[in-house]
N, C-alpha and C positions, 0 to 999 in steps of 0.2 A: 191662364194655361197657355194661351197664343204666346205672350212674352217670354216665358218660358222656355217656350221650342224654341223663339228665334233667339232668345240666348246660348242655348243648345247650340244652334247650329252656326250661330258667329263664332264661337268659343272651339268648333269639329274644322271648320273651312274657312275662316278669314283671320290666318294667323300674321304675326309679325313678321316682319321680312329677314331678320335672323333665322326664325323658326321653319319657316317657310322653305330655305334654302335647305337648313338643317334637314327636313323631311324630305323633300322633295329630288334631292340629286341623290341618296344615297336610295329609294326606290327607284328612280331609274335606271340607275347601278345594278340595280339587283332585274330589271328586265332585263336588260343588253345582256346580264352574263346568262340568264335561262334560255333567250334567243340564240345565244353563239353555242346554246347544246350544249353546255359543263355543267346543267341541272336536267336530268331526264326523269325526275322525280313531276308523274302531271299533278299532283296535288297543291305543290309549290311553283308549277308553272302556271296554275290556277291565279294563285295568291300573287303573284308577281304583278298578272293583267289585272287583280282589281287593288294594288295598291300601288301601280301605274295610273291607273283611274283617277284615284287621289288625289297621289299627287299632281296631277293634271291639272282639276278643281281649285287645289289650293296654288297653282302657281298662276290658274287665270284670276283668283281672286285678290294675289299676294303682289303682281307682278307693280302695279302700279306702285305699293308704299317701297317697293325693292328702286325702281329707276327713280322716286324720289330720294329714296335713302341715297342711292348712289352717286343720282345728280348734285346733292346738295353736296359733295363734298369735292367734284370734279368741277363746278361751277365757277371756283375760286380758284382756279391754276390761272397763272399768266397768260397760257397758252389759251383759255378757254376764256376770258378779258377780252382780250387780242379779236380770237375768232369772233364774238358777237358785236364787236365795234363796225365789221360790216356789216353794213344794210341790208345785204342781200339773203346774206345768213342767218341776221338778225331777225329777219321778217320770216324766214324759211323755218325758224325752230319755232318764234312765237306767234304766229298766224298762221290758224288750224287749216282756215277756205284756201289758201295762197299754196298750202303745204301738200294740201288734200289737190287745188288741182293742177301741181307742177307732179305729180306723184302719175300723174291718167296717163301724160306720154309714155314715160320709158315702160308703164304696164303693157297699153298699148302695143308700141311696138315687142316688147317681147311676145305678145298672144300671135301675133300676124306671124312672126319669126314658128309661132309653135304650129301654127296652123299650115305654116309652107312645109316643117320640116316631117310636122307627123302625117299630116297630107298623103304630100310625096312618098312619104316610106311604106304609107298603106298601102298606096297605087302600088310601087314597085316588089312588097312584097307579098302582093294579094291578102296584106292581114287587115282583118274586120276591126282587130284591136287597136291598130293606130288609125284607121278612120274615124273609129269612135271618140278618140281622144281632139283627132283634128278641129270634128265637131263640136265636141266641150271646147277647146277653145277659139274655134270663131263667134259660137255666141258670144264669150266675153268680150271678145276684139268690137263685137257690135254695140256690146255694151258701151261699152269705154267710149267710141267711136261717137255715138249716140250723146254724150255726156260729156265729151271733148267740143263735142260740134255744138250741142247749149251754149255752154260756159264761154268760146271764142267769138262765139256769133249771136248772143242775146241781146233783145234789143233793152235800152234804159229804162224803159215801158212796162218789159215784161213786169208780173205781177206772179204771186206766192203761187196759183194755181198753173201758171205753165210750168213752174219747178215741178208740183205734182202730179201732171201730164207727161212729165219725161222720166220720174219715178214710179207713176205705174205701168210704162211701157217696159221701164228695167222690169218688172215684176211678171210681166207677162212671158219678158225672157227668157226666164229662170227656169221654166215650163220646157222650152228644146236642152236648155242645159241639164234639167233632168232627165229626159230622154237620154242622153248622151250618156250619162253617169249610171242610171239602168242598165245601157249594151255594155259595157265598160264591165259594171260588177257582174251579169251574165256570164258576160270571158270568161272572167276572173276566175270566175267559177269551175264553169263545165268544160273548158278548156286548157285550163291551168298554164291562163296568159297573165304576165303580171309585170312590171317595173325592176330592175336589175341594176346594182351597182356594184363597179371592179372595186376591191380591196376595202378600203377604212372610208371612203369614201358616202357608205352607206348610215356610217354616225352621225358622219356633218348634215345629211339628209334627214335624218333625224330631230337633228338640234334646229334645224332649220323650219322643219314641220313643225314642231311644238311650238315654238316662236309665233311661226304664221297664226296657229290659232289662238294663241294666248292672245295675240297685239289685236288680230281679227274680232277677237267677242271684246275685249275693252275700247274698240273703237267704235263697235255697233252701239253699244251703251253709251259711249262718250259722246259722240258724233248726230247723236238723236236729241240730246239736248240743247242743241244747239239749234234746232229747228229748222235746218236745212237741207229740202228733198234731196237737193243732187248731193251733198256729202254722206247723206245718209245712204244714199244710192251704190256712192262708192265705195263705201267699206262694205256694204252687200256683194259685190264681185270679189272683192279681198276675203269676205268669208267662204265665198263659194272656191275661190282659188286655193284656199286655206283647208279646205275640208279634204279636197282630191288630195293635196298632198296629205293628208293624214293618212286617207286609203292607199295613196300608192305607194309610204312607206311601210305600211303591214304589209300586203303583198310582196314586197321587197324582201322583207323582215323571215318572210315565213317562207318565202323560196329560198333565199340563200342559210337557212340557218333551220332548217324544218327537215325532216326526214322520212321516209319510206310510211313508219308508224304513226307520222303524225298529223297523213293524209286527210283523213277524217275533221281532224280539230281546224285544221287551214281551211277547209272546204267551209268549216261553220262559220269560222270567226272571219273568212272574205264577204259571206254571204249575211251576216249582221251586220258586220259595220258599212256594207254597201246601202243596203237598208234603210239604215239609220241616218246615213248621208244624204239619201235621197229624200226620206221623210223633211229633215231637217230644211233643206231646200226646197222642198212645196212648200213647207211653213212658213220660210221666209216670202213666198210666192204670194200666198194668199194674204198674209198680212199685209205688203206692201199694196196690193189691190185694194183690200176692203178699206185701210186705213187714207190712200189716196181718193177713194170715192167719198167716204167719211168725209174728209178735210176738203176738198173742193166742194160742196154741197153746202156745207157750212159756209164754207168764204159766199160763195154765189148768193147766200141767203143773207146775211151780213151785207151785202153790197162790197164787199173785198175787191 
């Protein structure tokens, strides 16, 4: 019976990457046009967000045989020869630790960059909402900062359990980031504060969110096999980065493209999927705790 379901459900969610494509862009298709208001039908605005859902599932499950399917055929251009014959490149596409941590700078300073600009715009516009935001991203910046400053300055010494000392500190951080992400969805809410973007600009935000979380849950998965606290570490910031953008393009999504009538439904669907974001990141919280106390007890007991 177990075999069963889980052929069931390889056969519902882990399709081919034809198929995958085939399902998956023409249900987004069909959110964006209920979004932009040309369907005021709610029964099929219903149907839209849970076969948005979906294809969501199937595109974090599919994403991976689609960039093989893809790579394996762009691999062979002259151009793409060429490119891997440097070293530098060569090492940047196939060395995951090398990849994962030239990736910490530029996140890095981008977090500092977000935390001077929403900072300052709270101060100057007495709003609660981009102070909230500030704070969600100096956590990360500390995270990062935290995991930049290991990686640069470990000694050749160190041993498995200071990795896991500086991944359960990540884990403990997760805790103000979710504070952050609370006042945030709060706004959102009883304030009808939310993220805004001028013109077509709001799609590529879009393509861009789904992206984040697709690449974000295939790296948490990936990246754990590998058995490396601080990589694992880092794609935990990359999910937490990844999850806000998901919430802050609904609130985008449902400002700009939402209506007088459909006060009510934006108020619920800001107020679950804050929720859910928040839930989601205690999750990641608590496991990175228990699982780093776990694995150092052991090592210590082992003589590690």
């Amino acid at each position: 019976m177990k075999e069963k379901i889980v052929r069931i459900i390889k056969k519902i969610f882990f399709l081919s990457p034809v198929a995958t494509l085939m399902i998956a862009i023409p249900f987004f298709a069909f959110l964006i046009v209920v979004l932009t208001g040309k369907i005021n039908i709610p029964a099929l605005q219903y149907i839209a967000y849970i076969l948005s859902a979906y294809a969501l599932v199937i595109s974090i499950t599919g994403i991976s045989k689609i960039v093989i399917f893809a790579r394996n055929g762009v691999s062979e251009h002259p151009f793409m020869k060429w490119l891997l014959s440097v070293p530098v490149v060569e090492k940047l596409i196939h060395e995951n630790r090398f990849r994962t941590e030239i990736a910490l700078y530029p996140g890095f300073c981008v977090n500092v960059l977000y935390v001077i600009f929403k900072t300052a715009t709270g101060i100057y516009y007495r709003s609660a909402w981009f102070l909230s935001l500030g704070l969600y991203y100096l956590a990360l910046a500390i995270m990062r900062l935290l995991l930049i400053h290991y990686i640069r300055f470990k000694k050749e010494t160190s041993d498995k359990n200071d990795e896991l000392r500086r991944y359960r500190m990540c884990g403990y951080m997760l805790f103000p980031i979710n504070v952050a992400l609370v006042g945030i969805t709060i706004l959102a809410v009883k304030k009808n504060a939310g993220f805004t973007y001028p013109g077509y600009l709001i799609y590529v935000m879009a393509m861009y969110a789904f992206y984040s979380v697709i690449t974000a849950v295939m790296n948490l998965v990936k990246y754990r096999k590998y058995g490396s606290p601080i990589l694992s570490a880092a794609k935990v910031i990359n999910m937490s980065t990844a999850l806000v953008s998901i919430f802050s393009l609904e609130t985008a999504m449902l400002a700009q493209f939402g209506s007088e009538s459909t006060e009510h439904f934006r108020v619920i669907m800001t107020a679950l999927t804050g929720a859910g974001v928040s839930c989601i990141v205690v999750g990641m919280a608590v496991f990175m705790i228990v699982r780093s106390g776990v694995l150092i007890k052991r090592n210590t007991e082992d003589g590690k």
